[in-house]
C-alpha positions as CSV (number, residue, x, y, z in Angstrom):
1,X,0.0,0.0,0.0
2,X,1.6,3.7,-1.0
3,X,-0.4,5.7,1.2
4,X,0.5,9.0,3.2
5,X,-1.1,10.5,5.9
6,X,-1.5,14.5,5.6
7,X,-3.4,17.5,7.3
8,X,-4.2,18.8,3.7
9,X,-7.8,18.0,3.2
10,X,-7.3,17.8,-0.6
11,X,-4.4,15.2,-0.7
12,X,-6.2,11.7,-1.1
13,X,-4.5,8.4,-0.2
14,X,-3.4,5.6,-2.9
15,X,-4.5,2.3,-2.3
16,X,-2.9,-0.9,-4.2
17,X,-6.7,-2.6,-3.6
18,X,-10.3,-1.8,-2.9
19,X,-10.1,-4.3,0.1
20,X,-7.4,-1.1,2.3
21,X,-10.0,1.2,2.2
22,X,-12.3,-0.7,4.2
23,X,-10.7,-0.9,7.2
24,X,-10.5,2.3,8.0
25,X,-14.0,4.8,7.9
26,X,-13.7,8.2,7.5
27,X,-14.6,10.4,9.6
28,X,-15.1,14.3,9.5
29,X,-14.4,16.3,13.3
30,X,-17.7,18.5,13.3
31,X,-16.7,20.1,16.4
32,X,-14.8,18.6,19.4
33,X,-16.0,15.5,20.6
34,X,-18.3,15.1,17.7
35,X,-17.6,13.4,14.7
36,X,-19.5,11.8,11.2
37,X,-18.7,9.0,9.6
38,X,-19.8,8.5,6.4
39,X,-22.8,6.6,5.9
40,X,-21.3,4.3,2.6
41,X,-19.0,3.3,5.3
42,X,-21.6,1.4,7.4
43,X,-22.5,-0.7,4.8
44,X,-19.3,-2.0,3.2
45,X,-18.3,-2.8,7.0
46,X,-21.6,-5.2,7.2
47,X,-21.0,-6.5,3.8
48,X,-17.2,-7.0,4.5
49,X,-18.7,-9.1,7.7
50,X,-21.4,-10.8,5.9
51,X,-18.9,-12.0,3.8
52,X,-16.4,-12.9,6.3
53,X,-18.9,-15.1,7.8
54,X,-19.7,-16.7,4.7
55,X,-16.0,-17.4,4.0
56,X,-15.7,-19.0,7.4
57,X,-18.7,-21.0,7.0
58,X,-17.3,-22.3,3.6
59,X,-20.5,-21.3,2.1
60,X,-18.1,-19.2,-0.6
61,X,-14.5,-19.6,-1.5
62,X,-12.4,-17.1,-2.8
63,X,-13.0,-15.8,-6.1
64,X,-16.7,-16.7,-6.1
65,X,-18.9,-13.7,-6.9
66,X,-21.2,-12.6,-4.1
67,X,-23.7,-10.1,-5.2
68,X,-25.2,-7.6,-2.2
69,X,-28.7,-5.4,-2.5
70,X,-27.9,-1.6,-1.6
71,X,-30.7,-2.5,0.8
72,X,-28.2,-4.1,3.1
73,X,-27.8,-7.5,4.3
C-alpha cells in the first residue's frame, strides 16, 4: 500500500486494492468530541462481515462472486 497521511484536506490516499479502504471509515471532526462518519462506510463494513462469515462457514471460496442489494444485508 503507498499511502500518506497529511493534514491537507485535498491530498487523497493511494491504495494498491479496494479491500485497504475498508478498514478504515472516514470520519469528519464536526466540532470537538463530535464526529460523522460516512454513511457508505456502514455498509461495506456489514458487507465486509457478511462475507467474512460466509468465508468462514465455507459457504463461498475465494473468487466466487457474491452479489449484495444496496438494501443491506
Amino acid at each position: 500500500m503507498t499511502a500518506t497521511h497529511t493534514d491537507d484536506p485535498w491530498t487523497a490516499e493511494i491504495l494498491d486494492h479496494a479491500a485497504q479502504a475498508v478498514g478504515a471509515p472516514d470520519l469528519i471532526r464536526l466540532r470537538p468530541g463530535l464526529f460523522a462518519l460516512r454513511f457508505e462506510v456502514m455498509k461495506v463494513r456489514s458487507a465486509r462481515g457478511a462475507v467474512q462469515h460466509l468465508l468462514a462457514q465455507g459457504k463461498i471460496r475465494p473468487g466466487d462472486t457474491v452479489v449484495d442489494s444496496s438494501s443491506g444485508i
